[in-house]
N, C-alpha and C positions, 0 to 999 in steps of 0.2 A: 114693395118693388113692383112697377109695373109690368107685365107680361109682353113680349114683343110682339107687335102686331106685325100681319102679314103688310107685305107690300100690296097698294093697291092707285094704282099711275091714275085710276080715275079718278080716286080723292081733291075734291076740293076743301083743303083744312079750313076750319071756320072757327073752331078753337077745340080744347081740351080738359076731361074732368082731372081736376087734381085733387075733389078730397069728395070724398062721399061714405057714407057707411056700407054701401054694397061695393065692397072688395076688389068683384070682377069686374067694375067697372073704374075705377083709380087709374089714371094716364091711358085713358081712353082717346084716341083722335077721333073729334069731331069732322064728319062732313057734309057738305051742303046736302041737304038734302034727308040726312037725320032728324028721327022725328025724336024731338029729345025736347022738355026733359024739366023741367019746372017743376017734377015732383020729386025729384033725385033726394035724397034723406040726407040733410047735414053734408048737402052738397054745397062746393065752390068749381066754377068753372068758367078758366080763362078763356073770354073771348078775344081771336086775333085780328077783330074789326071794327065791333063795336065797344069798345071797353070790356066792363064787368058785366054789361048785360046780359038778360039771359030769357029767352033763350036766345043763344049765338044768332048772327044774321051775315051773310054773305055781305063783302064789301060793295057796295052801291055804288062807288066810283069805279067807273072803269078806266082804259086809259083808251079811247077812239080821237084817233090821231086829225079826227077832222071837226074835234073842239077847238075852238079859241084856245082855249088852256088844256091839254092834255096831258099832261104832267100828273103822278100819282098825288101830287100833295096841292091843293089848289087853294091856300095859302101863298104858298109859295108865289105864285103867280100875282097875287094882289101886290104881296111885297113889291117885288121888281117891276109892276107896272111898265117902268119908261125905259128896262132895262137892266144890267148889274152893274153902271157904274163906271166909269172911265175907264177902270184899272189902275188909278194913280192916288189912290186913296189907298192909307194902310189896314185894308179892311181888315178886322176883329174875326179870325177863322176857328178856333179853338179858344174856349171852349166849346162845343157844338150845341145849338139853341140855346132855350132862354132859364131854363132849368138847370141845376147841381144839384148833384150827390155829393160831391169831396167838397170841404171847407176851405182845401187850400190847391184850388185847380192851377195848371198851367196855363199858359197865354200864348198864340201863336197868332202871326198877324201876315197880310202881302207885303211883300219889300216895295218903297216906292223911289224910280228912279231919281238917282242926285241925291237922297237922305241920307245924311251921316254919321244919325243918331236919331235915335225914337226916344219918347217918353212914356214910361207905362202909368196910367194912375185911377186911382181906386176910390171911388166916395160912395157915401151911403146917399140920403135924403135930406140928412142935413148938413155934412162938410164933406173934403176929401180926408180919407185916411191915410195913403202911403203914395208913394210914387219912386217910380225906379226907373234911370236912363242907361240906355245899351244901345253897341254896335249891330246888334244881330234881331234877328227877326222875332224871335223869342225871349220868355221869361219864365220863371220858376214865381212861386209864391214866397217870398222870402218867410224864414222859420221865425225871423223877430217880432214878426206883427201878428196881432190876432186872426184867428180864422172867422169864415166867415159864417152871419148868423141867419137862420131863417127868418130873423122876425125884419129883418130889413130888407130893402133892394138895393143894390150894386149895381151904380154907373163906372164901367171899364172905356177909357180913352183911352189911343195912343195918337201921340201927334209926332209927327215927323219933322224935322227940324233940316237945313241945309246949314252947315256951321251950326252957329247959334241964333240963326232964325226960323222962326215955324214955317211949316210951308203949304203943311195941308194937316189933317185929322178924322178919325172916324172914332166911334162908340159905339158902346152896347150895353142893353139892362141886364142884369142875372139877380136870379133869387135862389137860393139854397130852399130844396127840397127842406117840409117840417117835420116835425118829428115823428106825429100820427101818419102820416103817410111815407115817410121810412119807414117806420115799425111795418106799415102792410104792405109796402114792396117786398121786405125782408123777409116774411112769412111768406109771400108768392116766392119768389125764387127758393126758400126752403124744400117747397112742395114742388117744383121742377125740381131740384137736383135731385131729390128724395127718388126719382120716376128711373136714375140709369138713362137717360135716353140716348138714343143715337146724339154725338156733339155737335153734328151741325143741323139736324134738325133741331136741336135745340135751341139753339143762337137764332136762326133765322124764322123759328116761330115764336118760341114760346117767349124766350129771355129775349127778344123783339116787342111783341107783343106788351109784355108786363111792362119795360121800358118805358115804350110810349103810352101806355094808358099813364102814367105820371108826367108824361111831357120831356121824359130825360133823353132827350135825342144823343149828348154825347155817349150815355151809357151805351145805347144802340150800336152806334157806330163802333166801340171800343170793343162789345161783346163777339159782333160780325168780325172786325180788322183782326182779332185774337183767333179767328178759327183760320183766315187769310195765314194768317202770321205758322200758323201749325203745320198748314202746309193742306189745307182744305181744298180738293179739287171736283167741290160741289156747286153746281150755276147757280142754286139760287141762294148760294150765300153772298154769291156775285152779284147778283139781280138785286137782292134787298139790299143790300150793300151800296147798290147805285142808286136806290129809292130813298136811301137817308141822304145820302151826298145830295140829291137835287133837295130835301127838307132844310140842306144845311148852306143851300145856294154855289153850291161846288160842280157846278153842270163839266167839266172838264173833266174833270174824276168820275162822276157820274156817267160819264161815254167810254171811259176806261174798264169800269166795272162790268158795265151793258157788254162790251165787247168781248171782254173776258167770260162771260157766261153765256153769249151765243157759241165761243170757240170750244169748251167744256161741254154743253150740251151738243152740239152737233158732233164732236168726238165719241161722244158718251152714245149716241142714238136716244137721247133724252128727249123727245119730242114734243112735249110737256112746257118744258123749261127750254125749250129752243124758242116757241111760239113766244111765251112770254118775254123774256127777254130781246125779239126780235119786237115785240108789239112796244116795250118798253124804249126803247131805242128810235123807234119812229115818231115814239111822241116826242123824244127828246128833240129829236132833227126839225119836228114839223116847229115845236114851240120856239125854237132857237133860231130859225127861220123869219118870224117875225118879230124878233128885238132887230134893234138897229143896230149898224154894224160898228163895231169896234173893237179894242185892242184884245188877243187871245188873255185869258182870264188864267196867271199865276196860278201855283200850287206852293 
């Protein structure tokens, strides 16, 4: 079990030892500026920026608001190049990115005006597998069909129908997470929970962190919305929170979150996580400033 370390506001987390043979160092928080540590004995140590590498390295993106793209994830940025889209497309929201963990995820999509009926449907590489038509925005994985496998990739469509005519459509690729690297997420998150840690320092570093070095953006989100959901009145579970939303092209929600962890840190005299979150917010504004203008973006 790890030891609770002192608060220390100057800390810049850059990651954390989760296994070593020397004891007193086991759920250690790394900070910038630590001269650490490539000779640590049967060590493993999460880093929250650079992957697994080591030694840890401070994130190199920053977010200065008088980039072209300022936005924490500059992916994200290439994607929407020309914008997010009319808004009249049933864009594919959940599952979040392009990665699974669960074989049999749910499906959440935008409602698009006039449709009366969506189509859900599922193919691999070589045919479609299942398909299912609903009044509602959502879907369940039904329990009749197989789940789904890592060794393939999954084209998820929904096309939107007026009566019984199509009228528009969107998709998306997903792969299921394999099994070697289940097995060693599984073993990271082991050696977090093994630590006790404070839960929402947890969420918003470490089980963030492990997360995304797999690419599983929905797990992110789902680990952050669960401390939300507790009843967590920490900013920067707010702030990371709106750093996956803008990952997951949800900039509405993203300025919801933003907002929510400037009011929490400036209540709090957090001035730490006031700055950031105020600095996170401006990029958003600056970046959302030069897309073109159109219809408020559904949730």
């Amino acid at each position: 079990m790890a030891q609770v370390q002192p608060k220390n506001d100057a800390c810049e987390p850059i990651g954390r030892i989760l296994k070593t043979n020397q004891q007193n160092l086991v759920g250690k928080l790394l900070c910038n500026g630590d001269q650490i540590v490539s000779q640590i004995k049967g060590g493993m140590v999460l880093c929250y920026f650079s992957g697994s590498e080591q030694p840890c390295q401070p994130k190199k993106q920053t977010r200065n608001s008088r980039k072209k793209c300022p936005l924490s994830s500059r992916s994200f940025c290439k994607r929407i190049k020309g914008g997010q889209g009319s808004g009249e497309t049933p864009r594919i929201i959940t599952p979040y990115g392009r990665w699974l963990l669960e074989t049999r995820p749910s499906f959440t999509w935008l409602a698009v005006p006039g449709a009366t009926k969506y189509q859900l449907e599922v193919a691999d590489q070589e045919k479609g597998l299942w398909s299912i038509t609903t009044t509602s925005t959502s879907a369940a994985y039904p329990t009749e069909q197989a789940p789904l496998s890592s060794e393939n990739h999954y084209k998820v469509s929904v096309v939107a129908y007026r009566n019984d005519v199509p009228i528009v459509a969107d998709s998306s690729i997903f792969r299921l997470l394999d099994s070697a690297k289940t097995r060693r997420l599984q073993q990271t998150i082991q050696l977090i929970r093994r630590l006790n840690l404070d839960p929402d320092q947890e969420a918003y570093l470490d089980l963030n962190a492990a997360y995304l070095d797999e690419g599983l953006l929905n797990q992110s989100i789902k680990a952050l919305r669960d401390r939300v959901q507790s009843g967590s009145n920490h900013p920067e579970i707010f702030r990371v929170l709106a750093e996956r939303y803008i990952d997951a092209k949800l900039l509405s929600e993203a300025r919801k979150q933003y907002l929510k962890a400037k009011q929490l840190a400036k209540a709090q005299g957090n001035q730490i996580a006031l700055k950031k979150a105020t600095e996170g917010l401006q990029a958003l504004d600056r970046y959302q400033s030069q897309l073109p203008e159109r219809k408020n973006e559904a949730q």
